[in-house]
Structure formats: C-alpha cells, structure tokens
N, C-alpha and C positions, 0 to 999 in steps of 0.2 A: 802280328806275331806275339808281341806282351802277353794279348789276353789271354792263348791257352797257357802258356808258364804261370800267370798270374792264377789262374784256374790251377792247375797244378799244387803249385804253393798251398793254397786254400785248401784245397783238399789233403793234403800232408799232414794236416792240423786234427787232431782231435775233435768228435762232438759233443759238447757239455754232457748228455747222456753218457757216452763213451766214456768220459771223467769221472760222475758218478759212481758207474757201475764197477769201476777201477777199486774207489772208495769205499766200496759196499756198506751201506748206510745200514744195510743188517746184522749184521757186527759191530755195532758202534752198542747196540744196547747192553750188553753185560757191564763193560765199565764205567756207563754212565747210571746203571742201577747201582753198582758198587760204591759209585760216590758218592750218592743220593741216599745209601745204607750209613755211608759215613757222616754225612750231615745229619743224618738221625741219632745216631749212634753217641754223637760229643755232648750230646744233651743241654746244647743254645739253641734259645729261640731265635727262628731263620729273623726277625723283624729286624728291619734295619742291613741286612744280609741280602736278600733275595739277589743284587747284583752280581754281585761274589758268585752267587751259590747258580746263577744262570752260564756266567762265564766257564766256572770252572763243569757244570757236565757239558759243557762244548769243546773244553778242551780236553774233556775224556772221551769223548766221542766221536764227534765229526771232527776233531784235530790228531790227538794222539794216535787210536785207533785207526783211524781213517789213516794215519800216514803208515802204520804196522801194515797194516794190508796192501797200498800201494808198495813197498819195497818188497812184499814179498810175492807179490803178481811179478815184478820185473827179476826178480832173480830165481822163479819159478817158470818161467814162461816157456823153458824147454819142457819141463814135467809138466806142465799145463796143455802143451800141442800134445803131448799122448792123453793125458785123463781129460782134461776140458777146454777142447782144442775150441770153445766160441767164447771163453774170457775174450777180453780185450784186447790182452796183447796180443796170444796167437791168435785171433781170429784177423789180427790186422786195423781193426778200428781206431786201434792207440798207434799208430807207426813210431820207426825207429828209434829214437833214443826216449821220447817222450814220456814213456812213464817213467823211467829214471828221473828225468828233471822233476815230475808232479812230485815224485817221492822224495826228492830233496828240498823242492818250493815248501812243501806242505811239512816237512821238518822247520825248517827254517821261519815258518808263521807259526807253527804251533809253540815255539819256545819262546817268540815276541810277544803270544796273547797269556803263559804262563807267565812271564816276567809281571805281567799286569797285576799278580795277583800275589807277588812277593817272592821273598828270596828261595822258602823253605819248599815253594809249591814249583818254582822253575827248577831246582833242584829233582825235585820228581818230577817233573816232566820230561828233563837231560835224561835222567834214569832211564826212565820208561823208554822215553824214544833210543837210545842205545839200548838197550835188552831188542828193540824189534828192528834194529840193525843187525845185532849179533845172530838175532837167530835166523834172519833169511842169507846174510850178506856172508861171503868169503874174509877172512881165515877162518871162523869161529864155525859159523851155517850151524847154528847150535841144533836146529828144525832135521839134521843129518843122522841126529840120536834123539828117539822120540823120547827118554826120557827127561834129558836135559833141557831139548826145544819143547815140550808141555807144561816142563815147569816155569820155564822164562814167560810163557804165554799165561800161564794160572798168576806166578808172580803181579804180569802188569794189569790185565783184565781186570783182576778183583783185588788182590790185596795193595795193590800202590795206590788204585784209584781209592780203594774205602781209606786207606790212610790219610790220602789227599784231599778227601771231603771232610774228613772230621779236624782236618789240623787248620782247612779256611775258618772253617766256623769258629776255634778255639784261636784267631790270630797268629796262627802259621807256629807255635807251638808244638812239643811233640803230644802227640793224644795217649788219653789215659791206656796206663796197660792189659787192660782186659778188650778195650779197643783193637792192641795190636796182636792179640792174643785170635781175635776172631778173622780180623784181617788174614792173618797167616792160616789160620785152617781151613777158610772157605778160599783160602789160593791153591792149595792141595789138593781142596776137591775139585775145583777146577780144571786141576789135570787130567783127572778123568774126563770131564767132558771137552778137553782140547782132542784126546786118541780121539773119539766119537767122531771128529773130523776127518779122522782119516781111512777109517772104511772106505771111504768113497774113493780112493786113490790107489789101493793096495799096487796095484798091477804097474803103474807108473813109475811107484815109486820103488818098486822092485828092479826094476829094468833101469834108474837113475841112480842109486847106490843111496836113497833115502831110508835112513833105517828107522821108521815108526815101529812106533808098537807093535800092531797087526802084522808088518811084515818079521818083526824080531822074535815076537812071542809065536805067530801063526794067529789066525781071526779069533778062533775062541780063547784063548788067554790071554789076549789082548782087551775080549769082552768082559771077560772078569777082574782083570788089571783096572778099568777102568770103573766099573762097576765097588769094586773096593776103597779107590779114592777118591771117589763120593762119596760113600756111604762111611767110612771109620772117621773121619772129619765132625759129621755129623752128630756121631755118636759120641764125639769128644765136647763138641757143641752142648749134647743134651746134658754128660754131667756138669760141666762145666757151670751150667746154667740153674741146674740143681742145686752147686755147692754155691754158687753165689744169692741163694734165697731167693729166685725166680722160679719157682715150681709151675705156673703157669704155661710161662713161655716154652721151658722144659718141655711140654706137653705136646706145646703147639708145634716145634721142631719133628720132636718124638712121633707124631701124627702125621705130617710131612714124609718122612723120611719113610713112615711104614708104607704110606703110598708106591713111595720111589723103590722100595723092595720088590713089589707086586710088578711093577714095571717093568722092573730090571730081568725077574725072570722072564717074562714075554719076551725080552729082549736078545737074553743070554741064550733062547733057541734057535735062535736065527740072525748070530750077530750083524752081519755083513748086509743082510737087508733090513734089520731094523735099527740099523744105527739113526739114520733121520726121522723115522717116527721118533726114539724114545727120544732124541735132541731136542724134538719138536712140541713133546709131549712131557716126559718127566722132567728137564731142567725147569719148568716152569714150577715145580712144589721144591728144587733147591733152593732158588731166587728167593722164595716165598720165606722161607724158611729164613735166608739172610735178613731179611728185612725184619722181621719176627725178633731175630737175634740183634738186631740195631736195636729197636725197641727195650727190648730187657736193659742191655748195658745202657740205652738214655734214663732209666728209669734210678739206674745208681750213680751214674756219675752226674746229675742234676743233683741230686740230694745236698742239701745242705751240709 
C-alpha cells in the first residue's frame, strides 16, 4: 500500500522541464543584453572583471527575470486557463502551491547571488524583484493598468539592468550621467514593446478586469501607443548622440530606427496579428541600436 501513495507523492512534484518552462529562459534575454549594454556603456576594460560580469547577467536573467515570470504565471494562472490554458500552471504540470514557492525559492537565491556582487548591485536586485512583485502580486497588481505595469516592466528589463552592468564594472559606484540618461529612455521604449505582449491576451484579459493597453485604448491605439514609445526614445537617443559629438553612432541609431518605422507600418495594419511577427522581427534593430548607444557613451566616458 506505501508504494502507490509514494507514487502519488512523486507525481505531485513538478518536472524540471515543467520548472523551466515556468521560467521561460526566453525572456531572460532583454535584461541580460541590457546589462551587457551597460558593461559597454562604463567604458572599463572587462580584464580582470569577466567574473563579476558572468554573474551579474545570470542574475539579470535566469535569476531576476526568471523569478518576474514565475510570480506572474502564479498570480495569472486564472487569466492563463482562459488565454493559455497549457502554461504550466493551468495545464496542471506545476500542481498546487508549487509555483508559488519556485517564485519565492527563486526570490530568495536571486538576492544571495546579488549580495555576491555588493551592496549597490543587491540593492538593485531588492528593486527589481519588488517592482515584479508589485506588478503581478495583490494590492498593487500594477500589470491591472497597462500603463503603470509596462512601465514597472520597461523599468526593470532595460533600464535597472543597464544601470547595474555599468555600476559592476565602475565598482558599484553611480555610473556617469549620460549613462543614466540612456538607461531611462531605452526603459520607455520598452514600454512599447512590453503592450506588444499583450495582443495575445486581449479577450482574457477583458473578461479578468486586466486593463492593458489593447483592451484600454482598443487594438489599434494601443498599436500606435506602442509604436510611439519606441520610436520618440529613440529619436531623443539620435539627438542626444548628435550634441554629444558622436555623429556616427547618431547615424547608426538613426538607420536602425528608420528600419523599425518601415516595420511598424506593416505592423500597424494588422495590429493583433502581427504583434509577434514585429516582436519577433523589429525589436531585434532596438536591441541593436542600444548596444550602438553603449558604444558611443564608452567612447566619452573612457576619455581621459
């Protein structure tokens, strides 16, 4: 009699796959390019760094990140059995309380491996994982007003993580201010491509009292809402990069960006079905563009 209870047990348990898929290791790359912008960005050579600089995109990635997505699968899991009733949790392969606890286990390692890395960088780490507390979790459910919950998401993605790569490399320091100056506007356009996520949900989250974009503004003005905070970021980016005596890099943004125009109309005809092409497709010339903009500001604040 043991062995089928003990069989039982076993099976109540999650399977490492199941864990993963919790974590979605595809989402982990925006902030760990962000922070990998900001190690470019402080204009020290990685030598002698490389440790630092491994740890910290695993803590922007498969820890931080990874743990933002587990708490918001568990406190989504109702709006998940309508829109993507074969997540993990509603499909049942996570059972009962279990993602809950990965979502607090994986809180609780991720601020042990920032600690590793200094006061300034656990500090952003508390941040970060509280902003992806507030935005899934009850009182706040920041994720309830798409404006507030895109920004808390643009916030930690890009601009905490570029802050937190450039301030390891400069010994936990605050990083120069044209540094934080980039950090904040490629968080803004990030906003835009946080709605882009929500296309896919509209219907759910109408019926759940989740007010994104899409459902606040209607599809199409939610496509240009998004569409605009990517794009005037950028364009703040390109003078910016002008008046700082990088006419180059200017260019190379500028070139970028005119792509992601071209996109964006293809986009804007058919928001609702091509929100994951263009997700798929144009975020790939913003990224581009960030990394572009690391480079110029390495290029002034190395200067002697």
């Amino acid at each position: 009699m043991a062995r089928p209870a003990m069989t039982v047990a076993i099976e109540a348990r999650p399977s490492p796959s199941a864990v993963l898929e919790l974590l979605k290791p595809i989402t982990w790359f925006p902030p760990m390019w962000a922070f990998l912008c900001g190690v470019v960005s402080s204009g020290v050579t990685p030598a002698g760094r490389w440790p630092a600089i491994i740890v910290g995109v695993l803590l922007a990635g498969p820890l931080v990140c990874a743990t933002s997505q587990a708490v918001n699968d568990w406190f989504d899991r109702h709006v998940d059995a309508i829109n993507e009733p074969r997540r993990p949790i509603p499909s049942g392969r996570i059972p009962g309380s279990w993602g809950l606890w990965i979502a607090v286990a994986w809180t609780g390692f991720s601020l042990v491996v920032a600690s590793a890395l200094g006061p300034w960088v656990l500090g952003a780490a508390a941040f970060g994982l509280a902003l992806a507390w507030a935005y899934s979790a009850p009182p706040l459910r920041l994720k309830v007003n798409g404006w507030w919950g895109n920004a808390a998401c643009g916030l930690c993605y890009e601009g905490l993580a570029w802050i937190t790569g450039a301030a390891v490399m400069i010994g936990g320091g605050l990083p120069d201010a044209r540094i934080l100056v980039l950090a904040v506007l490629y968080s803004v356009g990030a906003h835009g491509i946080m709605t882009l996520n929500d296309f896919k949900s509209v219907e759910g989250d109408r019926r759940m009292g989740i007010g994104s974009l899409p459902v606040r503004l209607g599809v199409q003005n939610a496509g240009r809402a998004a569409c605009l905070f990517m794009a005037l970021p950028q364009c703040a980016v390109v003078v910016l990069l002008w008046q700082w005596d990088r006419p180059w890099h200017a260019w190379g943004v500028g070139l970028l960006l005119a792509v992601q125009g071209a996109l964006m109309l293809r986009f804007l005809q058919r928001p609702s079905e091509r929100a994951l092409w263009y997700s798929a497709l144009g975020i790939n010339f913003f990224v581009l563009g960030m990394l572009v903009s690391a480079f110029a500001v390495r290029t002034i604040v190395s200067l002697p």
